[in-house]
C-alpha positions as CSV (number, residue, x, y, z in Angstrom):
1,X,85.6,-206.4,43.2
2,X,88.1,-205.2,40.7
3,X,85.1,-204.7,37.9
4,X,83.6,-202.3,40.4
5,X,86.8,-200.7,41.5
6,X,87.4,-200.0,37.9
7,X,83.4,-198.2,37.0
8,X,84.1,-196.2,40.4
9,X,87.5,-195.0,38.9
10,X,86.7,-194.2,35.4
11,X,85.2,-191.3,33.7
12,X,83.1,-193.5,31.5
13,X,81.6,-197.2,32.2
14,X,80.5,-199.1,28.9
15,X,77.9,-201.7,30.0
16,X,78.7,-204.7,27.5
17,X,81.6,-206.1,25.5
18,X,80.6,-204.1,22.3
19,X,82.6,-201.3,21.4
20,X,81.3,-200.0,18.9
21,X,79.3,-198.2,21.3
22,X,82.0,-195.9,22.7
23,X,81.8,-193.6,19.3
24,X,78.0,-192.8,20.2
25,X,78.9,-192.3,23.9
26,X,81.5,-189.6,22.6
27,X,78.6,-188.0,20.4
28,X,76.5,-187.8,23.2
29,X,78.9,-186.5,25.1
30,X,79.4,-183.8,22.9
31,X,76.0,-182.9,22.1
32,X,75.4,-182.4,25.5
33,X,77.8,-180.3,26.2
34,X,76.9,-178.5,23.1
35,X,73.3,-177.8,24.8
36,X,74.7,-176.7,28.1
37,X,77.1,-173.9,26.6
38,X,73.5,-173.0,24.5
39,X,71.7,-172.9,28.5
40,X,74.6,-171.0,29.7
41,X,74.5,-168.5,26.8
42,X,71.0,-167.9,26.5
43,X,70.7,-167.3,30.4
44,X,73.4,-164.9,30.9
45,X,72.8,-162.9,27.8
46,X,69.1,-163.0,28.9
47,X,69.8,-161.7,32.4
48,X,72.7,-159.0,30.6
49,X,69.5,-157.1,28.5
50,X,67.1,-157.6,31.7
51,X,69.4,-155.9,34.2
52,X,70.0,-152.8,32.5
53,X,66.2,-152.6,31.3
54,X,65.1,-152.8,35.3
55,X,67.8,-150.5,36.6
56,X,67.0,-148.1,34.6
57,X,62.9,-147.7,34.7
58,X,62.2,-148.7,30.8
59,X,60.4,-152.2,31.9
60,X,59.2,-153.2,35.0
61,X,60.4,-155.2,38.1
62,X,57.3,-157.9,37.5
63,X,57.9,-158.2,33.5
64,X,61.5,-158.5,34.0
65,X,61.0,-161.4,36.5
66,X,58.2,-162.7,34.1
67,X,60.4,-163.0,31.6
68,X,63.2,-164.4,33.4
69,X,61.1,-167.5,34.7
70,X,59.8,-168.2,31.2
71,X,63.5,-168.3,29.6
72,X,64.4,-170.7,32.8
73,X,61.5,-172.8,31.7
74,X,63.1,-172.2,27.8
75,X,66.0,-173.5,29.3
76,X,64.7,-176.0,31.0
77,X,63.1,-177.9,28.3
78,X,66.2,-177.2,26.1
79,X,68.2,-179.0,29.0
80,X,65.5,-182.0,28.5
81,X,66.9,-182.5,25.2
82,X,70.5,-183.9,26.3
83,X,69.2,-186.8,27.5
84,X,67.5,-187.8,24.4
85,X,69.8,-190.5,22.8
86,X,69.2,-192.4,19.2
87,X,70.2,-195.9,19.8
88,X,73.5,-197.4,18.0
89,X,72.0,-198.9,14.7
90,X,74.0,-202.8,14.2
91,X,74.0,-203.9,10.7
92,X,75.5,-207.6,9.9
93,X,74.8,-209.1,13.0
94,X,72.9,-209.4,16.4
95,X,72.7,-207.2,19.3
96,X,75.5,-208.6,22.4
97,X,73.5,-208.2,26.0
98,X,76.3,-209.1,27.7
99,X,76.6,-208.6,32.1
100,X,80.3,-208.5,31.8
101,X,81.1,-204.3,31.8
102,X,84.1,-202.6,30.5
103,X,85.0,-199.5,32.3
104,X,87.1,-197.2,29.9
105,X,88.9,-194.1,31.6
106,X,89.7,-190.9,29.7
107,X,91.7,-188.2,29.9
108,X,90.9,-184.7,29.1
């Protein structure tokens, strides 16, 4: 009860003993956050040249929209690429598979 009390609660959940996983939980963290402020960028700078070039006549309704859907699908597949993970290389020693889970909270 108090194991699950405690994943609920925190803003990450290790799943194992070893904690020499928690460095590579914070790179991932940060990568991914790196690749959503890319998305973010890329669709609202995208959308700031299209608007204008509609309003105003010099490219068409259909090729703006064209355009728009393939930098969504740009997007998209950059988006794909925060879930990608390299796994924690262990040097010296075997690999713990332990059921027991440590639940580590963090403050921002």
């Amino acid at each position: 009860m108090g194991t699950d009390v405690a994943i609920e609660t925190a803003d990450v959940a290790l799943m194992g003993e070893d904690l020499r996983h928690l460095p590579q939980a914070f790179t991932h963290a940060r990568r991914a956050r790196r690749i959503m402020l890319q998305n973010v960028g890329l669709s609202l700078g995208l959308i700031t040249v299209l608007i204008p070039l509609a309003l105003f006549g010099v490219v068409g309704l259909a090729a703006v929209v064209l355009v728009h859907e393939l930098a969504e699908v740009v997007v998209i597949a950059n988006g794909v690429r925060a879930g990608r993970t390299k796994s924690l290389q262990i040097t010296g020693g075997r690999r713990q598979t332990a059921s027991m889970s440590a639940a580590v909270g963090v403050s921002s």
